[in-house]
N, C-alpha and C positions, 0 to 999 in steps of 0.2 A: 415537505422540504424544510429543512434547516435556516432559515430566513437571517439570522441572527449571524449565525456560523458564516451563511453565503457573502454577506455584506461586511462583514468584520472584517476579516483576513483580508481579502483584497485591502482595503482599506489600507490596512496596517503593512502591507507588501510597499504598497504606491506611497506609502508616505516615510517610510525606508529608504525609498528610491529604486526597489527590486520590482523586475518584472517576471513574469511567471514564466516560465520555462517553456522553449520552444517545442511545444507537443508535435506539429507535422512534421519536423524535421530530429528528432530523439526518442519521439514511442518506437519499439521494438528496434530500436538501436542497442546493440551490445556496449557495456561497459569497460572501463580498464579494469582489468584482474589485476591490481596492484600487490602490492606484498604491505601485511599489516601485522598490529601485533595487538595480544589483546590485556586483557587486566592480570593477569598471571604469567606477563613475559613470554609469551609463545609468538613464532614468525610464523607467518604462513600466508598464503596467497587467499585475495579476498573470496575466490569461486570455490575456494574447499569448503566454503562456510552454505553455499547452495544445495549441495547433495542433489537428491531427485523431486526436490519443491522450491514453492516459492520464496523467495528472500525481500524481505520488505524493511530498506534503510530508512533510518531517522537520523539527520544532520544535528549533531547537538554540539556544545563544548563544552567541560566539564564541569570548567570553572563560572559557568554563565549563572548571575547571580537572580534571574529573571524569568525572561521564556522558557529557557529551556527545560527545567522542572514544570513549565505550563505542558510544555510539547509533550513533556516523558509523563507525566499524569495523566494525560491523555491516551496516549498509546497504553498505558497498564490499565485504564478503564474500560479502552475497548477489547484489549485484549483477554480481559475476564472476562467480557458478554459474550465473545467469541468462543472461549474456553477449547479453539482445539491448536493450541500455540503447540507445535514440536510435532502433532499429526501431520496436518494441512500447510504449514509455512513456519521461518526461524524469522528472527527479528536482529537487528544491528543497532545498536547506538553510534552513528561513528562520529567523533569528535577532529572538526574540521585543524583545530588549535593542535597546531606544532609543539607546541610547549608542554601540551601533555604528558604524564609520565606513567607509569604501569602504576603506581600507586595511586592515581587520578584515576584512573578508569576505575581501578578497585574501589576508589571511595564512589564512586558516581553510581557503579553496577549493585551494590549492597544498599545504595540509598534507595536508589527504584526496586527493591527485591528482585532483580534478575535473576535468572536462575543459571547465567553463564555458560549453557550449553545453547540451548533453545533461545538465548535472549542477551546479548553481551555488550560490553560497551569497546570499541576497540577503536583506534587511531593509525598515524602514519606520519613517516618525514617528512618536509615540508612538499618536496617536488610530489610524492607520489599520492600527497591529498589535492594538490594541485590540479594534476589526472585525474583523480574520480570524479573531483566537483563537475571540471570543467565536462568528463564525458555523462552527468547526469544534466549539465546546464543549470547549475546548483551556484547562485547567486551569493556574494557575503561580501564583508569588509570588515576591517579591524578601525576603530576609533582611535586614534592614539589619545584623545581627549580623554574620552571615559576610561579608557584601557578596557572596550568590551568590544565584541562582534556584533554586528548590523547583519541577521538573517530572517530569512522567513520560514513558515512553517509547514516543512511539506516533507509526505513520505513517498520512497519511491518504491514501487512494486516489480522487483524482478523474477522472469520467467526461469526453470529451471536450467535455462542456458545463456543464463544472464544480461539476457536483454528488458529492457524497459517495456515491462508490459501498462503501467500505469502510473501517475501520479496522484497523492489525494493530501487534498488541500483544507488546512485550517490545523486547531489546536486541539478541536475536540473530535477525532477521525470519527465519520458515520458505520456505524455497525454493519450496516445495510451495505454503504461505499465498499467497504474493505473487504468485506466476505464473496461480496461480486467481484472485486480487483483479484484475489486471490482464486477464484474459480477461472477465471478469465486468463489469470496466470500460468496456472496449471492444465490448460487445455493445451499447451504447446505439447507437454510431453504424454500425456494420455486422456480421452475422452470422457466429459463430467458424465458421472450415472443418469439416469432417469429426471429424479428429481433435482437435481443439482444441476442439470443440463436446462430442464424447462423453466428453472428459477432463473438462471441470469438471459436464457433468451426473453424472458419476459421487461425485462430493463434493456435499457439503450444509455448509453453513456452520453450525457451532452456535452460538447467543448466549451458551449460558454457558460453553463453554469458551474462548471469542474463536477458533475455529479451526477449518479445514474437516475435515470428516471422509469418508470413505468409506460412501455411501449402500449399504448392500447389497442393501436393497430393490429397486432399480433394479438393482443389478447379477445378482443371485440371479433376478428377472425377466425383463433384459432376455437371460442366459445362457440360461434356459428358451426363451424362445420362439425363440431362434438356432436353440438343439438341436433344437426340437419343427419351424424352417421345415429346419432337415438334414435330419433324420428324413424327411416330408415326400416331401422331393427326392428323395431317397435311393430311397424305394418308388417315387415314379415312374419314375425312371430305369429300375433293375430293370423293371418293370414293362413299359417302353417295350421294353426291349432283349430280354425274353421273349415280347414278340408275336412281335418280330421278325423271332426265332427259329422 
């Protein structure tokens, strides 16, 4: 585990003054389909941006002179060790700030190399960022001192029918986290393959460390009875091949 990553963010959440989002009450809760627009001046409703996989928002704003280039560094990091962005799931920047203009998202989605299909940065009027924050339980404030926003940094992982299949927390997302969030995600609409299925059953998601772990249970179990159907075989075989004899 990430020891470094585990203990930071909370940190910097609590001392924000943000609390983490209500997991029992908002996992696999559906979102508002809001109507947004993205760096190219185009409207459209946020669920057309899901198709038949997962959609994983990042809260940013565009103008943030700070985190938010930590947060979006982040997400381009994992998402090259990830390398299957536009296969497996699409990504959103969405920019909570009202004042955002189509020329902001432009400059923001060209800074992070987006690729604006698979990866976009897009925003909304005030009321209708109002709606998504509050139906993701997505924490912020405006400073009028600084003239910045006070957020934390967290991605949310939605199911191809856009409900909250997960949240994953910190600046620097776990490779491991996100590619389990995203299988996890995509079982709502079709069943992981083979390998893909026994890779996230072998993790268990913990609530209070926000991060998956390795079930041993299952795996110290499911090693036994491999052994115990070898074993098994093993004497038949033997067995078979000494009549035979």
């Amino acid at each position: 585990m990430n020891f470094r990553r585990f203990w930071i963010l909370p940190f910097c959440i609590l001392l924000c003054g943000f609390n983490f989002p209500n997991e029992k009450k908002f996992l696999s809760q559906k979102i508002e389909n809001i109507s947004v627009f993205d760096s190219k001046g185009n409207v459209f409703e946020l669920f057309s941006l899901i198709g038949n996989k997962p959609l994983i928002i990042s809260p940013v704003y565009t103008k943030c002179p700070s985190v938010c280039g930590i947060i979006s560094n982040g997400v381009q990091v994992v998402v090259n060790k990830l390398g299957s962005l536009g296969d497996d799931f699409n990504i959103v920047s969405f920019s909570f700030d009202s004042t955002d203009k189509v020329e902001d998202l432009a400059f923001y989605e060209n800074r992070w190399k987006m690729d604006g299909i698979h990866w976009k940065t897009i925003s909304a009027n005030a009321a209708q960022i109002k709606k998504l924050m509050h139906s993701i339980d997505y924490q912020y404030e405006y400073d009028s001192v600084t003239k910045e926003f006070n957020h934390p940094s967290i991605l949310i992982v939605l199911t191809p029918s856009g409900k909250i299949s997960r949240y994953i927390y910190g600046i620097n997302p776990s490779k491991r986290d996100l590619k389990l969030a995203i299988i996890e995600a995509m079982a709502e609409k079709s069943r992981p393959g083979l390998i893909k299925g026994f890779y996230l059953r072998c993790f268990g998601y913990d609530p209070i460390t926000k991060t998956y772990k390795l079930d041993w249970r299952f795996i110290i179990s499911t090693s036994a009875g491999l052994l115990m159907i070898g074993l098994i075989s093993w004497i038949f075989i033997k067995s078979f091949i000494v009549s035979k004899d």
